[in-house]
C-alpha positions in Angstrom: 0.0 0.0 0.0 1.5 3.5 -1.3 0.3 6.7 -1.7 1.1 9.5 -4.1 1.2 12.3 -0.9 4.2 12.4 1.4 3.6 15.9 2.9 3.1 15.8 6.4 -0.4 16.8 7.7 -2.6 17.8 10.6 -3.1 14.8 13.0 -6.8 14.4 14.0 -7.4 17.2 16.9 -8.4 15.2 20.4 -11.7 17.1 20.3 -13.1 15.5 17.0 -15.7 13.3 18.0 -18.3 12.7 15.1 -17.0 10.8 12.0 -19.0 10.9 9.1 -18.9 8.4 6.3 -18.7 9.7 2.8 -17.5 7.0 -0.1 -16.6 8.2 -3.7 -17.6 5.7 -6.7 -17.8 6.0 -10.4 -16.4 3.7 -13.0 -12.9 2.3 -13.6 -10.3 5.7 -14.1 -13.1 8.5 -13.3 -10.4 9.8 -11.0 -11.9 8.6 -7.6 -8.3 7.9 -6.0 -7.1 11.4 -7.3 -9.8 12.8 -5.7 -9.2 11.2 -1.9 -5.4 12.1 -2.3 -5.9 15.8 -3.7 -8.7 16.4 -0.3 -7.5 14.5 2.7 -5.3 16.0 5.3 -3.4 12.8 5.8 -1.4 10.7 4.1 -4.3 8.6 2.5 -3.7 5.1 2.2 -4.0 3.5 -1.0 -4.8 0.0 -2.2 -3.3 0.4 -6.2 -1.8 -2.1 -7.4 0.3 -1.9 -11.0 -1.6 -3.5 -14.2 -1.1 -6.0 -15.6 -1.0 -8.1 -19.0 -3.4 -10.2 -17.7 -5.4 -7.8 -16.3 -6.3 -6.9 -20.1 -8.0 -9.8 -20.8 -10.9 -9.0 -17.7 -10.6 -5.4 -17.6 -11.6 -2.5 -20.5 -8.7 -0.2 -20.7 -10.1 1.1 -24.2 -10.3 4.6 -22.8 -7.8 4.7 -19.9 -4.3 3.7 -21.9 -2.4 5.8 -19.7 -3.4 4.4 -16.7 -0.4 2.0 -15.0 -2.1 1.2 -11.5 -5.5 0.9 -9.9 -7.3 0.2 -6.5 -8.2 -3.0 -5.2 -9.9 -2.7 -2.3 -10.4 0.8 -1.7 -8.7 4.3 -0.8 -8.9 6.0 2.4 -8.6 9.6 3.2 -10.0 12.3 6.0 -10.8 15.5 6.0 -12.3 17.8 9.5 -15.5 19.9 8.9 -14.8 21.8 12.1 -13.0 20.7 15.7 -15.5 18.3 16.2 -16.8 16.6 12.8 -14.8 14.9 10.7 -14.9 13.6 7.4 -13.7 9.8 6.1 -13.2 9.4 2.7 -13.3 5.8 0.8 -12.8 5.5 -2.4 -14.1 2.6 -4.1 -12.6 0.4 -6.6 -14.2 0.8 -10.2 -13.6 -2.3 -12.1 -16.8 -4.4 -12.4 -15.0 -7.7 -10.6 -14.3 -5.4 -7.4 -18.3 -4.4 -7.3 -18.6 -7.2 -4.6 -16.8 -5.0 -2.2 -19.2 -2.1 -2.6 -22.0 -3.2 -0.4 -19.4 -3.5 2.4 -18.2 -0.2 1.7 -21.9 1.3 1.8 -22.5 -0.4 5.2 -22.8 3.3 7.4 -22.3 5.8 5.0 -23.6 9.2 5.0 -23.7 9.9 1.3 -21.6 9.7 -2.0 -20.2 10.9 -4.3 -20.5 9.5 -8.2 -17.7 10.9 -9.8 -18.1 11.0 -13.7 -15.5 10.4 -17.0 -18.3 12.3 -19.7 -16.7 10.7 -22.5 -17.9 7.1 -20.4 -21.0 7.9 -19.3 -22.1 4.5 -19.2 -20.0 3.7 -16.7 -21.9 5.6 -14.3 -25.0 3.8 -14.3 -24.1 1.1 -11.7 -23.0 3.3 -9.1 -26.2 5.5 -9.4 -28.4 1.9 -9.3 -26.4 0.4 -6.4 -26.8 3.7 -4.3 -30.7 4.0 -5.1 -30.9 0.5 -4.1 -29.8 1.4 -0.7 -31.2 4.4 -0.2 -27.7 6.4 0.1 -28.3 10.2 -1.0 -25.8 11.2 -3.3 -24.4 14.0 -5.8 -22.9 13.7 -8.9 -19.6 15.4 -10.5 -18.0 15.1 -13.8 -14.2 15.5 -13.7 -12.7 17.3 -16.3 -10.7 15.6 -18.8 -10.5 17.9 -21.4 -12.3 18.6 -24.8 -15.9 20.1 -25.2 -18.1 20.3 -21.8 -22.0 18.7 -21.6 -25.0 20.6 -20.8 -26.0 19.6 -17.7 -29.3 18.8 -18.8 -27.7 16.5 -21.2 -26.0 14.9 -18.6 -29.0 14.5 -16.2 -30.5 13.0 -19.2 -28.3 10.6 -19.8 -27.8 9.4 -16.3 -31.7 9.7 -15.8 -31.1 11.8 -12.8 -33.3 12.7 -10.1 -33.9 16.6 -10.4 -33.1 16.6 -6.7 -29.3 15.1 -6.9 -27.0 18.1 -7.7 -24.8 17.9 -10.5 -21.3 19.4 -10.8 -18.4 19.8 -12.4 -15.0 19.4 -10.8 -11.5 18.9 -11.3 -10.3 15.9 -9.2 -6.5 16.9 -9.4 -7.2 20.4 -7.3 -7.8 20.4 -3.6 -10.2 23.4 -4.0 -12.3 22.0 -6.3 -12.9 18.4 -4.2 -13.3 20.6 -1.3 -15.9 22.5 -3.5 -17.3 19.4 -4.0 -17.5 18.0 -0.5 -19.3 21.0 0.6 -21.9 20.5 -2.3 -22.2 16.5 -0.9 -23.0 18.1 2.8 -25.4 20.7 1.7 -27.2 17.9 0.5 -27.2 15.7 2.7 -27.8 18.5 5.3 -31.3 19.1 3.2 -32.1 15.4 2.7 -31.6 14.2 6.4 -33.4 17.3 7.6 -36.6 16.9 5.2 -37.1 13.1 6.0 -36.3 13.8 9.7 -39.5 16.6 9.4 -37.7 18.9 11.6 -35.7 22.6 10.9 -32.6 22.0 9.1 -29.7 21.3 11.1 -26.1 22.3 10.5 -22.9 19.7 10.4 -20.3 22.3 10.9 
């Protein structure tokens, strides 16, 4: 287990005592480990492994030949809301023969976040089923790759998105614009929890 971030950062505070579980899914190379790495405030650990030959023959690298390595079990990163509540990132693995391990990693979460290759689309479909089917609110946001940007209606049709789910965009490389849209995840969530709850809206941080 590796990761790309060596900087040292801020150890959890003594006073932090409400975790919150947020896991990031998409499809295989959407960016989902770049994303835990460019937002946590530790060292996040990573599960990548180097590809293989042989992983050809069960994977579709079609559309990510420059990828080398990829997560096998999951990635792991944390970031605080305030002294007291605290963020923990997972990252789940995208390839379709690691989507056993998502059920497990959906056990306790808050929320999600499906994070979206636009030229791949398609690939997006399972993570949006599998969180439905469990009931787990959720946002979208479509990392930038390059090349022409989607209408966001386009998008929401093609994903058949709720009108409710937000949709952005984001770049997973840039700590800002994770952050940006970790704070878009909690709004949500925030609204969703209180509305089912039937009570005033109540504030995380």
């Amino acid at each position: 287990m590796d990761s790309a971030t060596s900087d040292a950062r801020a150890p959890l505070g003594a006073s932090a005592d409400n975790g919150l579980k947020i896991v990031v899914v998409g499809g295989f190379g959407v960016g989902k480990t770049t994303m835990v790495r460019s937002v946590s405030e530790i060292r996040p650990l990573n599960t990548e492994e180097t590809m293989t030959q042989a992983g050809e023959a069960v994977d579709d690298i079609s559309e990510v030949r420059g990828k080398t390595a990829t997560t096998v079990a999951f990635d792991f990163g944390r970031i605080s809301l305030d002294a007291r509540n605290v963020l923990y990132l997972f990252g789940a693995p995208g390839q379709e023969r690691f989507w056993f391990l998502w059920d497990r990693l959906f056990s306790g979460t808050l929320g999600a976040v499906v994070l979206v290759d636009t030229r791949r689309i398609d690939d997006s479909w399972y993570a949006i089923d599998r969180l439905e089917h469990h009931g787990t609110p959720f946002i979208v946001a479509c990392n930038d790759f390059g090349g022409p940007r989607h209408a966001p209606e386009a998008i929401r049709d093609a994903l058949d998105l709720d009108p409710r789910v937000p949709l952005v965009f984001c770049d997973a490389r840039s700590r800002e614009s994770g952050k940006q849209v970790l704070i878009t995840l909690v709004e949500h969530l925030q609204a969703h929890y209180a509305g089912r709850a039937g009570r005033p809206r109540q504030e995380f941080v």
